[in-house]
N, C-alpha and C positions, 0 to 999 in steps of 0.2 A: 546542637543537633536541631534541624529545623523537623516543620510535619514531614516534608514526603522521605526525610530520612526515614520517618520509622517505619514507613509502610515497607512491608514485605514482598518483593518480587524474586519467584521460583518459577522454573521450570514446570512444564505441566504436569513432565513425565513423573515427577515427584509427587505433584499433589492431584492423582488425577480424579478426585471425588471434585476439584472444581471445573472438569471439562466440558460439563454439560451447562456452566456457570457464564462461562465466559462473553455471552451474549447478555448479561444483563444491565451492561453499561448502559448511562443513558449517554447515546451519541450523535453527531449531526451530521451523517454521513447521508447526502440527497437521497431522495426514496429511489430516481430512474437508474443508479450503481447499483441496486443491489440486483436488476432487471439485465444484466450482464448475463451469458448464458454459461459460459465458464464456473462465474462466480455464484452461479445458480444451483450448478452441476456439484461444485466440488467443496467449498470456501468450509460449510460447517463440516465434513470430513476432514481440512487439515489436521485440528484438533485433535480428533481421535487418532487417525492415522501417522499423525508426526509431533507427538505430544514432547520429545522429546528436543523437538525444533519450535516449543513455542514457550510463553514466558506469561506469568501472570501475576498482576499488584493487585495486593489485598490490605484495606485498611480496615484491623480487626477481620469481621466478620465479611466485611464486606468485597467484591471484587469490583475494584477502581482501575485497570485498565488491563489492557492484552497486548500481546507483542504475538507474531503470526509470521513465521518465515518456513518455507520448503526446502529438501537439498534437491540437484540433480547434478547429472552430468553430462558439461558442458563439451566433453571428446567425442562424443559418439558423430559420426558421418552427417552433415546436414546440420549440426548444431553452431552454435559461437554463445558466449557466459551471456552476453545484451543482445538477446535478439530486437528486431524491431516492434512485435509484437505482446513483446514487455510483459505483464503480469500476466495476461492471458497463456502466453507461452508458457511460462514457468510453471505456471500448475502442473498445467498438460503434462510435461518432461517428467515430474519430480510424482505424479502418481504412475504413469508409465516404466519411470525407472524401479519404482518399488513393486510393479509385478513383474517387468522384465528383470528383474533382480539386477541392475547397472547400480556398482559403486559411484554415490557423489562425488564430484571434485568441489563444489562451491556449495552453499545454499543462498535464497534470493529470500528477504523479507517481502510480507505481501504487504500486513499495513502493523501499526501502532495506533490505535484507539484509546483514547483518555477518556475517560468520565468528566461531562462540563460540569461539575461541579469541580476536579481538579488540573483543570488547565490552567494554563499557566505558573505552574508551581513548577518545575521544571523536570518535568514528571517521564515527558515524550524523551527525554536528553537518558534518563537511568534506563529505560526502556529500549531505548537502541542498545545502549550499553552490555543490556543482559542479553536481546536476542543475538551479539557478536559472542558474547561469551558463551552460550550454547553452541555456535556452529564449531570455535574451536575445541569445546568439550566433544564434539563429535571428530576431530581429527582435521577440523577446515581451515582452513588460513585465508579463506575471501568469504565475506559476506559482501552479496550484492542488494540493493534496494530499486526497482523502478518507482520512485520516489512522485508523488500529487501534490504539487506544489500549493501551499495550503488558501496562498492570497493572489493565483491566479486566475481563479474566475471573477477576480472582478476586473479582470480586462479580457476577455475572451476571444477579443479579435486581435491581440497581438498572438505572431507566430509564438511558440512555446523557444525555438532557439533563441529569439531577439529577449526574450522574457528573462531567460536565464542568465542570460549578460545585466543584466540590472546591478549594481553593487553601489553599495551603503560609501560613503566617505571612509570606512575602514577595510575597503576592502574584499569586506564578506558580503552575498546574494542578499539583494532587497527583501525577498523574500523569505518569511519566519521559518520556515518548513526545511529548507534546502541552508539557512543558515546553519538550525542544528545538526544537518547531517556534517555541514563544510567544518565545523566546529569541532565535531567530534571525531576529527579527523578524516572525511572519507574526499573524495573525488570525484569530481563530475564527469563522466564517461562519454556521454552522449541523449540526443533527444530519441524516445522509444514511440516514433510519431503515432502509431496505432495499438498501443497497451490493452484499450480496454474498449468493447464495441457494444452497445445499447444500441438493438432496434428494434421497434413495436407499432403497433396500429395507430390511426391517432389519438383513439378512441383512449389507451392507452396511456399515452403521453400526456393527455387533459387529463387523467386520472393520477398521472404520477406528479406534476408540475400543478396544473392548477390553471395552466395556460389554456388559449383557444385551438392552436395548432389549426387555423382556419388559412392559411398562405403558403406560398411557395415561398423557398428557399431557407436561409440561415433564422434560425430562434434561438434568441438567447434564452437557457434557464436558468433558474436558482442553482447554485452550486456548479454550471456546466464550466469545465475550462475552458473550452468551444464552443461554439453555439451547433445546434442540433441543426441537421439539415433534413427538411419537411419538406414531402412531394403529396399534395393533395388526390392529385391523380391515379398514386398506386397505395393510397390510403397509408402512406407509411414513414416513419419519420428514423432518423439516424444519428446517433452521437458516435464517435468515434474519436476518443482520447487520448490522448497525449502524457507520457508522463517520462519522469529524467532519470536514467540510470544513473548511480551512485555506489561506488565500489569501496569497502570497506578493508580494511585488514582485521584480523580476529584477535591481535595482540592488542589489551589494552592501551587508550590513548592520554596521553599526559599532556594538558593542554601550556 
């Protein structure tokens, strides 16, 4: 039995004295993501609202990571399960469908956060694990992911299609992030070219980055998969992300 066997990962809807918890990871998720207006709107309501769709490791006392997935449904008129607009989308659908009272047919993970002290233990891999096994405790047979591929900002000006072509000598994505998904059985769908949309003053954006934001056109940031696009003129700068659908089934996977 190694450590992160023993660590405990439940559901939330189980343990929900840890819902108000689940933010105390320490994580290194860029300050300009959480300036997202969706994720602004909605992100710490998952929790409450779909505890039953999210997942959480606790070593001991403590809470060492979260798993965060939504359901919706993907039949209604105007919809398809990967829209282009990716994680932003899915919110929207999956708080809309729980007051329009619409049965899920899918739910879509948002993210998997580990605590850096326990990266790399293989922690993010049990983690997908559980939030598949929640969707089918709900009756679902696909979980979706618009997946952030974790070592593509450090090339920000390849397109995200040509990026995700990358593969190892064995076959599986260059990529740590999008191998665990390919690993654990899921499938690469397609690129969700406009997921997640940050945009703010520039005044802003030196306050989130750290940067000058004093030029026209493309800036690269910390953590951007893209580089942000900055218009001095209309005092306003632009991220607009990119992230990879990845389609799951809900029956456990045997590697």
């Amino acid at each position: 039995m190694t450590e992160i066997d023993i660590l405990r990962i439940t559901p939330l809807a189980d343990r929900p004295s840890l819902i108000d918890r689940v933010y105390e990871i320490t994580e290194t998720w860029p300050e300009f993501i959480t300036h997202d207006l969706v994720s602004s709107a909605f992100l710490t309501r998952v929790v409450q609202e779909f505890p039953e769709h999210c997942v959480v490791a606790t070593d001991g006392d403590r809470v060492v990571a979260r798993g965060l997935s939504v359901p919706f449904n993907a039949e209604l008129d105007g919809r398809e399960e990967t829209p282009d607009q990716g994680w932003d989308r899915v919110v929207t659908w999956a708080f809309r469908d729980r007051r329009g009272g619409h049965p899920p047919t899918v739910a879509s993970a948002l993210e998997i956060t580990v605590d850096t002290e326990y990266l790399g233990r293989g922690l993010s891999y049990r983690m997908l694990e559980a939030l598949r096994a929640t969707a089918a405790r709900q009756g679902l047979d696909t979980l979706l992911a618009p997946v952030r591929p974790t070592a593509k900002h450090l090339r920000p000006h390849v397109p995200m299609a040509d990026y995700i072509r990358g593969r190892r000598a064995d076959g599986l994505p260059s990529d740590p992030w999008l191998r665990v998904h390919l690993k654990a059985g899921g499938t690469i769908e397609k690129v969700a070219p406009a997921s997640m949309t940050v945009s703010g003053s520039l005044a802003q954006w030196r306050q989130w980055t750290g940067l000058p934001f004093d030029r026209d056109g493309d800036v690269e940031v910390p953590g951007g998969l893209v580089p942000v696009r900055c218009d001095t003129a209309q005092d306003r700068a632009v991220y607009v992300e990119p992230n990879v659908w990845i389609r799951h089934g809900t029956r456990p996977h045997q590697d």
